[in-house]
N, C-alpha and C positions, 0 to 999 in steps of 0.2 A: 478287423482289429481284434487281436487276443485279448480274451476276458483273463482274469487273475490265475486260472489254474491250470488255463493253458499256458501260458506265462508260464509259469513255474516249472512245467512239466517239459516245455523246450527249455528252460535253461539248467533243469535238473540232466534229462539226458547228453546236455551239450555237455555237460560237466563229465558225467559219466564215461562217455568216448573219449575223454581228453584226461580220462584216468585224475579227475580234481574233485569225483565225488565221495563223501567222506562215512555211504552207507551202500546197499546194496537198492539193485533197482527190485519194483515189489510190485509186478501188473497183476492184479485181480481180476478177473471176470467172471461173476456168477449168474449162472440160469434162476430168474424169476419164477414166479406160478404164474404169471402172462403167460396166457395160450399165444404161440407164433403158428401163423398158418402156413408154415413152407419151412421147410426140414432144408437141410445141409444138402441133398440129393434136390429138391428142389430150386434151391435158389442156383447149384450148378445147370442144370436143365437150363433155367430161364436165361445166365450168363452165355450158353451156347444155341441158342434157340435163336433164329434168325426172325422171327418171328414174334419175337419179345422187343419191345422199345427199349433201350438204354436209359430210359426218363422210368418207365416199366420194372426195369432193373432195380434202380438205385432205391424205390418206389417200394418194394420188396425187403431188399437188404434191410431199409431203415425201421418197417414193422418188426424187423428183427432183432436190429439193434436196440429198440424199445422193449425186447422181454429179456434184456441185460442190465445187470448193475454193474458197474466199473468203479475201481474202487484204488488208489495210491496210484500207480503211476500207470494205469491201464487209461488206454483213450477209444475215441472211434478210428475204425482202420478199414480199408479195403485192398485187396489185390485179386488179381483173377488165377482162379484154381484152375485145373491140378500142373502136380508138378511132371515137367517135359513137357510142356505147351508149345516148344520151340519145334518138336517132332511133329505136332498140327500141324503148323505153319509150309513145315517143309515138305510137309503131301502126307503121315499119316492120318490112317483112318483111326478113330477113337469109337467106345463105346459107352457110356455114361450110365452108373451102377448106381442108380436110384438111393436103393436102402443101406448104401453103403456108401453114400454122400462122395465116392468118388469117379476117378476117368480110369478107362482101360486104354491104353494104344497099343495098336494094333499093329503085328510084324508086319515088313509091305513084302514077304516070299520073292527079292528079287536076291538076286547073287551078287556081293559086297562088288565086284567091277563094275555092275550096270547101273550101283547107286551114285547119283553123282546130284548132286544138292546144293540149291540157291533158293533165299530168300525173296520170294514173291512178294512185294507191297501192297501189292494190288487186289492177295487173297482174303475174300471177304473179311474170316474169322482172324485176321491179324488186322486188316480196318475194324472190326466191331472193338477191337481190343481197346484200342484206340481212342472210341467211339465213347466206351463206356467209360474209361478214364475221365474222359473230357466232362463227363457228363456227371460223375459223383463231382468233380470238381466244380463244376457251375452249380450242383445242387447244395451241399453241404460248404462250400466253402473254407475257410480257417475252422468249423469245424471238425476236421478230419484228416488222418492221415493218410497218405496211399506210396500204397507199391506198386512194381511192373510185373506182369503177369509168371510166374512162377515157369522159367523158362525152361530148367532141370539143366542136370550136367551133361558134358560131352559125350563121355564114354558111357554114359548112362542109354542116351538114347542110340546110338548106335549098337546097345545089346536090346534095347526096346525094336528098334528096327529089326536085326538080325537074329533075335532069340539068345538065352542066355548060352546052351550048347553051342550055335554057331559059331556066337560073337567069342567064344575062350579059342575054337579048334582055328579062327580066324586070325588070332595073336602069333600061331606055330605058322601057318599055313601061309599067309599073306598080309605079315604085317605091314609092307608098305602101303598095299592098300586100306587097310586099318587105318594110318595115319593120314590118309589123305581124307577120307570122309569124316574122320574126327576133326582135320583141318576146314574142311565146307561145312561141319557145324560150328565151329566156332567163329566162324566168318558172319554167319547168318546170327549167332547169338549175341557180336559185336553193334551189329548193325538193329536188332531189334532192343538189346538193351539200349543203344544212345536213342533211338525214335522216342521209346518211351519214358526213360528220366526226363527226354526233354519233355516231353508232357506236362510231368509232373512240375520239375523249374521251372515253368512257365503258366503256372495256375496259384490262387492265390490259399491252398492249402494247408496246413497247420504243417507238414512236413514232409518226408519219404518214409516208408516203411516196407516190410515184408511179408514173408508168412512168419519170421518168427517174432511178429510184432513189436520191433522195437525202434524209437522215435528219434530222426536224426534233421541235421539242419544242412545236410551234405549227402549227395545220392550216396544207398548204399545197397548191398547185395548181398543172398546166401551162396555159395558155390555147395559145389557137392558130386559125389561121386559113390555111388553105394554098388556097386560096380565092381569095386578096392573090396571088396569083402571076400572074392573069387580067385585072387589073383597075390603072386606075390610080390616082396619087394624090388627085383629085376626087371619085370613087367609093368609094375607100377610107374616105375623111374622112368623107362623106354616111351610107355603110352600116355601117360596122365601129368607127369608135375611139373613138366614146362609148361602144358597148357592152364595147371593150375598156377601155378608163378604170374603166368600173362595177364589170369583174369584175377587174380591180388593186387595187379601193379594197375591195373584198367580201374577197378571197380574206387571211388576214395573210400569209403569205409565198407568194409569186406568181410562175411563172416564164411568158417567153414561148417559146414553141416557132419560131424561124424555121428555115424549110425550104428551102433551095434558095434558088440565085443569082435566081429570079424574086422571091421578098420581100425582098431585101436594096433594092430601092429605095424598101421603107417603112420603112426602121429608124428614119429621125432621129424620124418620128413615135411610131413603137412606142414606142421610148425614152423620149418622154415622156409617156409612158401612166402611168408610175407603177409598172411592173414592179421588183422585188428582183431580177431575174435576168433570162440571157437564156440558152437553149439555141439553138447554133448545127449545124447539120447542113447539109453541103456539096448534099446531095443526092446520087444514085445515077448515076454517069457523069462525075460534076464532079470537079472537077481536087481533089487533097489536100487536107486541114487546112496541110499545110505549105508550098503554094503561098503568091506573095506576092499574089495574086490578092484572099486574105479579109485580111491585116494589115489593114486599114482596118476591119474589123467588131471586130475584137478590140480595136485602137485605141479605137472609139467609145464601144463597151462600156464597157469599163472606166475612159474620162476622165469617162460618167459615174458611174462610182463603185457600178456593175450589176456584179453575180455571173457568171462564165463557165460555162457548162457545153458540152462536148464528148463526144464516144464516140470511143476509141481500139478500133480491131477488129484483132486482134493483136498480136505483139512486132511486125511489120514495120510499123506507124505510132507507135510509142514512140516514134519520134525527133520525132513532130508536137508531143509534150509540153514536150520541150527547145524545138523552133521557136516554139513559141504564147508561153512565158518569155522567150526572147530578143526578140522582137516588143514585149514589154511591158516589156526594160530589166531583165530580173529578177526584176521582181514578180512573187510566186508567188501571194501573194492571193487570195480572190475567183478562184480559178479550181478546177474540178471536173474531172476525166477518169475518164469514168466506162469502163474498160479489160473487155474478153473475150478468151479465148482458150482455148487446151489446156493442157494440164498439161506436158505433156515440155515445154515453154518456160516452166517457171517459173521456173526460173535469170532468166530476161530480163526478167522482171516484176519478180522481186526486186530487180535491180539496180536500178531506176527504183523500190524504195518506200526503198529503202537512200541513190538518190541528192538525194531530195529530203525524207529524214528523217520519213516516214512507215509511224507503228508497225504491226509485224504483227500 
C-alpha cells in the first residue's frame, strides 16, 4: 500500500505525462557524509558477477541508497547498467572499468555478412537480468521504482560491434547488410524490452522507470542514437528513423536521448518520430544549459507540445532551471530537472523546490 508521498509522487508524475501538471518536476538527489562501501564501479561488478546473489545485489544497492537524501520528486529507482546491454546479450564480450563506474563492449572483429544475431533466452546474463529485477521487486516492493536494463540503441551497437571507422565505410559499402543487422537488433531488443516490462507489470512496484529516472504508471523507455552525431541527414533517414518511428509507436511513454550539439541537427526529424519526450544533454565540454546557444532546442521542444527533460549537477547550475523557464515565457510545464548533489547545499536545493512549489 502507498504511504502519502508516494501517493503523491504517482499522481504528480501521472499528471506530468499527461501534460496537467501545473509546475515543473524537481528530483533532488544528494550525497550524505554516510560512508557507502561500494562505488558506482562496484555495485556494477557485483550486478555482472555470477557469483553475486541477486538478494547480494539488492543487499548493496540499498547501503547505498541509505548514503542518499531525496528530496521533491526524487524516489528509490533501479535499472541495470550500462547502456548497450542488449550487444551482451547478443554475444559481446564487455570489460567493466572499475574507477570509472562504467562498461566497455567490445568490437566481436567479424565482417558485417558473418554477423547474424538472435536473442538467446537462455544466456545466463540476460536470466541474471531477470533475476535481479525479480528480486529488487520482492525485496523493496511499492517501495521502489525500476526499469529494464538499459538496452542502448540500434545503430549504436552495431558501430559498438563493428568500430566506429567500419560501421560509417559500412553505410557506402553495404548498406543492405547494415540494414539487416540493425533489423536482428531490433528484433532482439523487441523481444527483451516485452520479457522485461513484463516483469516489471507484474511485481507489486511503486512504478517503471529508467536511467533518466523518471516515475510513470505505464511502461516507458529512453531511445537513443548517439551514432546521429557521425552522419548526415540522408543517412540518418535511410538507416535510423523508421526504426526510431517503430520504437515511439512500440514503447507507451517514450523519451529520446539527444546527446550533444552533433544530433541537434536531427531534431526537427526526431521530433516527428512520435516521441512523448525529449532528454536534452549539452555534452561534456559544451557550453551550459543556460547558454543562448540551446534556446532553439527548448523552443522546438516544447512548440511541439514534447516533455523536457534535463540533469542540473549541483547548486551551481540551479540557475539553468530559472533560464530554461524564462526561455519558454514561464511555462513550467512539461519540463523535468532531474538535480544531484551534496547535502551541505541543501538549503540551495530547497530554495528552488520552495521556488517553484514543489512538495517535499
Amino acid at each position: 500500500m502507498l504511504d502519502k508521498k508516494r501517493k503523491q509522487l504517482v499522481n504528480d508524475y501521472e499528471k506530468w505525462w499527461n501534460h496537467e501538471l501545473d509546475r515543473p518536476i524537481i528530483q533532488i538527489t544528494l550525497s550524505t557524509n554516510k560512508e557507502c562501501e561500494y562505488s558506482r564501479g562496484d555495485l556494477l561488478e557485483m550486478v555482472y558477477d555470477q557469483n553475486v546473489s541477486p538478494l547480494e545485489v539488492v543487499k548493496a544497492y540499498e547501503k547505498t541508497f541509505d548514503t542518499q537524501l531525496y528530496l521533491g520528486d526524487a524516489f528509490l529507482q533501479f535499472y541495470m547498467r550500462s547502456t548497450g546491454i542488449l550487444g551482451a546479450y547478443l554475444g559481446q564480450g564487455w570489460k567493466i572499468d572499475n574507477k570509472h563506474g562504467t562498461i566497455w563492449f567490445q568490437e566481436t572483429r567479424q565482417e558485417l555478412e558473418d554477423i547474424h544475431l538472435k536473442l538467446d533466452k537462455d544466456f545466463w546474463l540476460y536470466q541474471r537480468s531477470i533475476e535481479i529485477l525479480k528480486e529488487f521487486s520482492n525485496y523493496f516492493k511499492d517501495r521502489i521504482a525500476l526499469g529494464i536494463p538499459n538496452l542502448g540503441g540500434m545503430m549504436d551497437i552495431v558501430e559498438s560491434m563493428r568500430g566506429a571507422n567500419n560501421s560509417l565505410i559500412d553505410l557506402y559499402d553495404d548498406p543492405d547488410e547494415v540494414i539487416r543487422v540493425n533489423h536482428e537488433i531490433f528484433e532482439a531488443y523487441k523481444e527483451a524490452y516485452h520479457d522485461t516490462i513484463n516483469v516489471i507489470k507484474n511485481s507489486p512496484v511503486m512504478g517503471y522507470t529508467g536511467w533518466i529516472t523518471l516515475l510513470s504508471q505505464k511502461p516507458y523507455f529512453i531511445s537513443q542514437c548517439d551514432f546521429c552525431c557521425m552522419i548526415g541527414q540522408s543517412q540518418f533517414d535511410e538507416f535510423i528513423k523508421d526504426t526510431l518511428k517503430q520504437e515511439a509507436q512500440m514503447i507507451e511513454r517514450s523519451f529520446y536521448h539527444l546527446d550533444g550539439p552533433g544530433a541537434v541537427r536531427h531534431l526537427d526529424t526526431i521530433l516527428d518520430c512520435g516521441f512523448d519526450g525529449i532528454q536534452w544533454i549539452q555534452g561534456a565540454g559544451a557550453e551550459r544549459l543556460d547558454s543562448g546557444k540551446w534556446d532553439e532546442i527548448y523552443r522546438k521542444v516544447r512548440a511541439k507540445n514534447k516533455l523536457l527533460q534535463v540533469f542540473i549537477y549541483g547548486k551551481e547550475e540551479l540557475n539553468c532551471i530559472d533560464y530554461i523557464v524564462d526561455v519558454l515565457n514561464g511555462d513550467t510545464s512539461g519540463l523535468a530537472f532531474i538535480c544531484t548533489g551534496n547535502e551541505e547545499d541543501k538549503e540551495a536545493f530547497m530554495a528552488y523546490l520552495d521556488k517553484y512549489h514543489v512538495p517535499y
